[in-house]
N, C-alpha and C positions, 0 to 999 in steps of 0.2 A: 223043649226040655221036660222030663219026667219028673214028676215030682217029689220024687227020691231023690234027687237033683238042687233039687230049686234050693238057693239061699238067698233071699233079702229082707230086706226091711220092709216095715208096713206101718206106715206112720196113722195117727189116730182119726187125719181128715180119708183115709185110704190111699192117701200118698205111696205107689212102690218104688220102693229104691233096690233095682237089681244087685246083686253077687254085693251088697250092705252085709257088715258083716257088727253085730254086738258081744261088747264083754261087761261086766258087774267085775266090780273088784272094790273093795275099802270103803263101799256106800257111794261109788260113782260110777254113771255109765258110760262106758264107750262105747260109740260109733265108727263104724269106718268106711268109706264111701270113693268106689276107683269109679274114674271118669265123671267128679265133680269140682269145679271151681269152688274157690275160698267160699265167693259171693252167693254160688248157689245152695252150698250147703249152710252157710248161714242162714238165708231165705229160708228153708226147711226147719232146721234145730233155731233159732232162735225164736221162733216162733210155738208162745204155750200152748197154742189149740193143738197142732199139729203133734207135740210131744208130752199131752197128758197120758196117753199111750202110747207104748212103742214096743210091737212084736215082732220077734225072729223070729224068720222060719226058718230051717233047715232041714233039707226031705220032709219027711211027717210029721217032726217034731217041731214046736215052738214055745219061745219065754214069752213072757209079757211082762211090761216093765209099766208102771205106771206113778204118777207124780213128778218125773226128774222134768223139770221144765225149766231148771235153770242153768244155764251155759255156763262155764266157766274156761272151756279152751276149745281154741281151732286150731288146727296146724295143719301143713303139709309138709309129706317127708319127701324123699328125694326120687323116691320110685311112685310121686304124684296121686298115693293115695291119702284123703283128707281125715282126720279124724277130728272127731266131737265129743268133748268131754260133757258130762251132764251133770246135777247134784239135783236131789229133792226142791222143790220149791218151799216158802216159807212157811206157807200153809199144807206142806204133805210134809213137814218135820217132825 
């Protein structure tokens, strides 16, 4: 893949999470993650090491998200992609 291409996630232990895809909206982040079980994406986002930082990449460009370390949803929709909702932690408020 080219890296004008490439979209995932890059979680804060260097965890990638391929074609991951993030949005900020209202002071909360979303993740979204195809070809992951509830339980695996829990493993990942609920855990604060791994989501004191959280970078998008998309082609060249990337956000950095940092503090959301606390969960507050997991769902999956019907076309089996998972998303993860995030909020600051207590101490990044």
């Amino acid at each position: 893949m080219d890296t004008m291409d490439t979209i995932q996630i890059v979680l804060n232990d260097g965890t990638i999470i391929p074609d991951g895809r993030v949005g900020y909206a209202e002071g909360f982040l979303w993740c979204y993650l195809t070809g992951y079980t509830l339980g695996q994406a829990a493993t990942l986002f609920f855990d604060t090491n791994r989501t004191a930082k959280i970078t998008f990449v998309y082609g060249e460009m990337q956000d950095i998200y940092e503090g959301f370390t606390s969960p507050f949803h997991i769902s999956t929709d019907a076309g089996g992609v998972v998303s993860v909702g995030l909020k600051r932690g207590a101490q990044d408020a």
